[in-house]
C-alpha positions as CSV (number, residue, x, y, z in Angstrom):
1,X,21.2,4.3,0.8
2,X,19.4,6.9,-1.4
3,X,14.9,6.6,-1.0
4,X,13.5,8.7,-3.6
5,X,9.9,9.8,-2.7
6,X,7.5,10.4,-5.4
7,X,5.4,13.1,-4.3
8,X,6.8,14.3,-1.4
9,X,4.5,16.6,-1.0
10,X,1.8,14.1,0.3
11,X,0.2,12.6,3.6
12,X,3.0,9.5,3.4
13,X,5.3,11.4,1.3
14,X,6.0,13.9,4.1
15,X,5.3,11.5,6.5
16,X,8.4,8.8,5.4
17,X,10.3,11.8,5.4
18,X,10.3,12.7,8.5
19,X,10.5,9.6,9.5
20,X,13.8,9.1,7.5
21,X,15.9,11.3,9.9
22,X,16.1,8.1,12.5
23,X,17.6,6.3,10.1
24,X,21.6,6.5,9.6
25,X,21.5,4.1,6.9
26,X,19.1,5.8,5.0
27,X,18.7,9.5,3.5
28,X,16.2,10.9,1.5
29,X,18.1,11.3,-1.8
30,X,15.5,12.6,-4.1
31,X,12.0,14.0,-4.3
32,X,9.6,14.8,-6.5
33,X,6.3,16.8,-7.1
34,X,4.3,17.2,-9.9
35,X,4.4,19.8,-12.9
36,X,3.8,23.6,-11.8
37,X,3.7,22.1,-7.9
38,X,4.7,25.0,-5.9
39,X,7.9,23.1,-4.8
40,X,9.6,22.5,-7.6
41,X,13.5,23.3,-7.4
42,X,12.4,25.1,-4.0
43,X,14.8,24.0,-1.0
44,X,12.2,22.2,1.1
45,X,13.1,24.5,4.2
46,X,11.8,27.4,2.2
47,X,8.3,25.6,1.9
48,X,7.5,22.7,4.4
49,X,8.4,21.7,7.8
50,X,10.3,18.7,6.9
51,X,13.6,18.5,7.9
52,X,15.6,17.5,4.9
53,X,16.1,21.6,4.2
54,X,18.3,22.3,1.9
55,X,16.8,19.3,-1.0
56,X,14.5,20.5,-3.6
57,X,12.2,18.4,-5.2
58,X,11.7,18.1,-9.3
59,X,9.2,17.7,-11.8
60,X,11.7,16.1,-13.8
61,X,10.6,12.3,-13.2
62,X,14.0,10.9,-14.8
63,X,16.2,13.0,-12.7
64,X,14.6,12.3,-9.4
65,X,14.9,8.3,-10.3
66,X,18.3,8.6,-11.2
67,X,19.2,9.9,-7.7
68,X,17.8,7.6,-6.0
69,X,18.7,4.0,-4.7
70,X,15.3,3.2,-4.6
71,X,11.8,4.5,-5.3
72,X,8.9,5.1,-2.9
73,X,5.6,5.6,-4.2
74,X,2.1,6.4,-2.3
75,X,0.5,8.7,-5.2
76,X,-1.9,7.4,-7.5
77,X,-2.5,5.2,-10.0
78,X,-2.1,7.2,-13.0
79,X,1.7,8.6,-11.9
80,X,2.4,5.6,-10.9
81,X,2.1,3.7,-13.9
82,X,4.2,6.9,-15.8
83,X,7.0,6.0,-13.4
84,X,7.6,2.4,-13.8
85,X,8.9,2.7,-17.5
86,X,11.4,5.0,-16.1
87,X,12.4,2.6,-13.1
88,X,12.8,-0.4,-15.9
89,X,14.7,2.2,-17.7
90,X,17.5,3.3,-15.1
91,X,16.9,-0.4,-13.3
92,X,16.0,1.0,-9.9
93,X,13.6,-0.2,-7.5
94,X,10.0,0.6,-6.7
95,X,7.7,-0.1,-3.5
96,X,4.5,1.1,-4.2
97,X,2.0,2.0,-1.8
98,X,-0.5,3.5,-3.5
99,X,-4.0,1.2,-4.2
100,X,-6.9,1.9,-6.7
101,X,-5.5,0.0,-10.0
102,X,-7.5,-1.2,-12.5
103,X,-6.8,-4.8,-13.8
104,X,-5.2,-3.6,-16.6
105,X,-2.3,-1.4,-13.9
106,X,-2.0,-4.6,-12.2
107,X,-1.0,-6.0,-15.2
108,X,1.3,-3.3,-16.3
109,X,3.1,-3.5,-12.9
110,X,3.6,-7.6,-13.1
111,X,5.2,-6.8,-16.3
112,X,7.4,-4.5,-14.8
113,X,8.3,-6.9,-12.4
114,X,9.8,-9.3,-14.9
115,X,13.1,-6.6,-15.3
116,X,13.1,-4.6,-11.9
117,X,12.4,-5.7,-8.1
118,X,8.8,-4.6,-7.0
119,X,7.2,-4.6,-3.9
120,X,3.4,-4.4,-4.3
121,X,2.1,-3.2,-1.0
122,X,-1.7,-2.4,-0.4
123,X,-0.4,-1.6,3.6
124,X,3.0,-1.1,4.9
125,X,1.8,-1.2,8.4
126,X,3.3,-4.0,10.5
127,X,0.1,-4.7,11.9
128,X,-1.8,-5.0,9.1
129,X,-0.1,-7.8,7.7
130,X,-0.1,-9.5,10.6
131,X,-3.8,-9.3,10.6
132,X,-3.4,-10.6,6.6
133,X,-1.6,-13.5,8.0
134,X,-4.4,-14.3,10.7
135,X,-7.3,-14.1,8.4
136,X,-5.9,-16.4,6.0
137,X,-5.1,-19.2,8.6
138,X,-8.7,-18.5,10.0
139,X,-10.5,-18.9,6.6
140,X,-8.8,-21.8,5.8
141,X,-10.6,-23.6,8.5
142,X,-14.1,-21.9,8.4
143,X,-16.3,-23.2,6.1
144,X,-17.6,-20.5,3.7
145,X,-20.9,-22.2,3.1
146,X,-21.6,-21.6,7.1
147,X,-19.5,-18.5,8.0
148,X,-20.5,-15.0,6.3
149,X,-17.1,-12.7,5.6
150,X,-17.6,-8.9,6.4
151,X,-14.6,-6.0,5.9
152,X,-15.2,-2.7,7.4
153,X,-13.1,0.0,6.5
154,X,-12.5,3.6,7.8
155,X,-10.7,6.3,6.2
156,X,-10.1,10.1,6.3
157,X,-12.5,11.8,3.9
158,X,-9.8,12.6,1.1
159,X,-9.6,9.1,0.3
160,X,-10.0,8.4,-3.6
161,X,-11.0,4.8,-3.7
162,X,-13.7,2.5,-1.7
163,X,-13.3,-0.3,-0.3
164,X,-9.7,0.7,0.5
165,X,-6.8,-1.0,-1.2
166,X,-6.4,-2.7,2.3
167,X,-10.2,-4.0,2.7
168,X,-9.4,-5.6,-1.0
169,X,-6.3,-7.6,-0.3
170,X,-8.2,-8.4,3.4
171,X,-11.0,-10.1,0.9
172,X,-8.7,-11.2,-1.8
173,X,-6.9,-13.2,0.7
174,X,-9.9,-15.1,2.1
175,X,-11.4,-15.9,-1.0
176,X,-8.1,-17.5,-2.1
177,X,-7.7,-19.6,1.5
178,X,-10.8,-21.1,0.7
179,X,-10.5,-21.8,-3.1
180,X,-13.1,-19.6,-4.0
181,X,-13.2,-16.5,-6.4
182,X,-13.0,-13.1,-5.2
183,X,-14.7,-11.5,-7.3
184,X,-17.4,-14.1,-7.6
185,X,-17.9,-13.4,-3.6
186,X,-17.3,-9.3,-3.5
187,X,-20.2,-7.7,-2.5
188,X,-20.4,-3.7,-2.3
189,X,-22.4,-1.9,-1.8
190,X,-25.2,-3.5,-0.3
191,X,-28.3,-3.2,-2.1
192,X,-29.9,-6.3,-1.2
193,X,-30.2,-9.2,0.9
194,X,-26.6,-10.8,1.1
195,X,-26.2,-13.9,-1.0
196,X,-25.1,-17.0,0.5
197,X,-20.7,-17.3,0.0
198,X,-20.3,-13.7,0.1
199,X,-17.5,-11.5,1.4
200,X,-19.4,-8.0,2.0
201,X,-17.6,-5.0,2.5
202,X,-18.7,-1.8,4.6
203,X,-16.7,1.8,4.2
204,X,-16.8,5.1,6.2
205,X,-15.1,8.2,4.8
206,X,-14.3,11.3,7.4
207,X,-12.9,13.7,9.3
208,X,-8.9,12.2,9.7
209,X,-9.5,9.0,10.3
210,X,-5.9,7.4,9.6
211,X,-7.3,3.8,9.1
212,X,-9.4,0.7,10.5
213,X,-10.3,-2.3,9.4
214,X,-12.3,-5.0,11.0
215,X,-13.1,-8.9,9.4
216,X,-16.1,-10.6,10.6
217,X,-16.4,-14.0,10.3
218,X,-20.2,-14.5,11.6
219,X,-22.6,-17.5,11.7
220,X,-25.6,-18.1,14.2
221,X,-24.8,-17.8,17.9
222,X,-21.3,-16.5,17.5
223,X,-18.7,-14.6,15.5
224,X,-15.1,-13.5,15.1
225,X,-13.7,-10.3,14.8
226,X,-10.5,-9.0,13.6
227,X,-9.4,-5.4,14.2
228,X,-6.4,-3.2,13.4
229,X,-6.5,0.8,13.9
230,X,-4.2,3.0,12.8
231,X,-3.8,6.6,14.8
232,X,-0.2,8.0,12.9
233,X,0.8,7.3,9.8
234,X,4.4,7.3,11.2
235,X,3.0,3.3,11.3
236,X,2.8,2.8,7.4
237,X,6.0,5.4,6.9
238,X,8.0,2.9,9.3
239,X,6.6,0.1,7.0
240,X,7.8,1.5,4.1
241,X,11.3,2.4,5.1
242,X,11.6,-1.4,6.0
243,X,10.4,-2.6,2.9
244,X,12.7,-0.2,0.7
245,X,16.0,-1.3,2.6
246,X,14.9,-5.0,2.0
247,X,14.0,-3.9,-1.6
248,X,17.8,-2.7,-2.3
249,X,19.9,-5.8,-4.4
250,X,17.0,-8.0,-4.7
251,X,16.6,-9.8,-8.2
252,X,13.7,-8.9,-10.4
253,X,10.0,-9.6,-9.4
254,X,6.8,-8.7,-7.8
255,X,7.1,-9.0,-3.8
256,X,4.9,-8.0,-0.8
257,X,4.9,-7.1,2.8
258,X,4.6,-10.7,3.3
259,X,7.7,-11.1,1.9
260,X,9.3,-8.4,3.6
261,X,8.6,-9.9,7.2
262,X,9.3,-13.1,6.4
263,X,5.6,-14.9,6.4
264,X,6.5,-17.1,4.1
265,X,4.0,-17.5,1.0
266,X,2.4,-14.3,0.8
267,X,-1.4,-12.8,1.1
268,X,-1.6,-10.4,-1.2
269,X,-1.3,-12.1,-4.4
């Protein structure tokens, strides 16, 4: 099986990468980089340490799907919404990784989904959606009216977007276990006193933080919390390998991680 990484040349690009070579199933069959990028149609031996040496990335976006069985993307919103019309178009594949879309992406990507298999992943980490899972059977049976929600989140300091795409589907998940409206209940940042239902959210951005996130569930005299850390991004490049392999011959639609492990109904829709 052929992965195609769009944008190699980033933190989880290189990262699945790497990871790739423990894999005998799976090969890194294409790569790309943007327009003028110092890699393009350079052998990546010549300019990285990854270990696929003798494949050079391309600018050329229809190319690099073509090659590939299916495509990985952790870029950003604006590539990846000029990639999906060429995924419809050669009928490949796409797990996306990357976060930060506007409602008007998120609807460009369900449409997509109606023609190609999508996998819609704010985290690809294991543990994360494990700690999606828990929330969600925990907010079903705490009352909102009595319990405040809090998400911290912590990320490296190159981060684009706040709260983090994994803090969001941690929120949009409560809301929706207890029949309420996210973003009647978001709440960031804090300027003021903390209305009653809300779900607040908290965010730290430095240094190379890789990724925590911590739900509160708080009332007076006690409270619940909920942590996952990250400390390699091997984690979320593991993630994704397992989610592109599952992603190979399914029929059209939007998926998630959820779906991936095998939860069931998923949390991040």
């Amino acid at each position: 099986m052929k992965i195609g990484i769009h944008g190699i040349n980033g933190k989880m690009g290189r990262a699945i990468a790497h990871e790739l070579v423990h894999y005998e199933d799976c090969q890194l069959g294409a790569a790309s980089v943007r327009s003028g990028h110092a890699w393009v149609d350079k052998a990546l031996g010549e300019v990285s340490d990854l270990p696929q040496k003798t494949l050079k990335p391309t600018a050329n976006i229809e190319y690099f799907v073509s090659q590939s069985d299916v495509v990985v993307d952790f870029t950003r919103p604006e590539a990846v919404l000029a990639l999906l019309p060429i995924c419809q178009k050669l009928n490949k594949p796409l797990l996306i990784g990357t976060t930060g879309f506007s409602a008007e992406g998120r609807k460009w990507i369900e449409q997509a989904a109606q023609s190609i298999p999508i996998i819609l992943a704010a985290n690809t980490s294991l543990g994360v959606n494990v700690l999606l899972e828990i929330v969600q059977q925990v907010a079903k049976v705490l009352p909102k009216e009595i319990w405040d929600v809090d998400i911290f989140e912590a990320h490296h300091r190159d981060k684009m977007d706040a709260p983090s795409g994994t803090a969001l589907r941690l929120g949009e998940t409560i809301a929706k276990a207890q029949e309420s409206v996210f973003n009647e209940r978001k709440l960031y940042p804090y300027t003021q006193k903390r209305k009653p239902e809300s779900i607040g959210f908290s965010v730290v951005r430095g240094g190379d933080i890789v990724g925590e996130h911590t739900v509160y569930f708080a009332k007076q005299a006690e409270r619940l919390e909920f942590t996952h850390r990250a400390t390699d991004r091997r984690i979320f490049a593991e993630g994704a390998i397992k989610a592109a392999r599952w992603l190979k011959g399914r029929s059209s639609g939007l998926y998630t991680m959820a779906d991936v492990l095998g939860f069931g109904t998923s949390s991040e829709l």
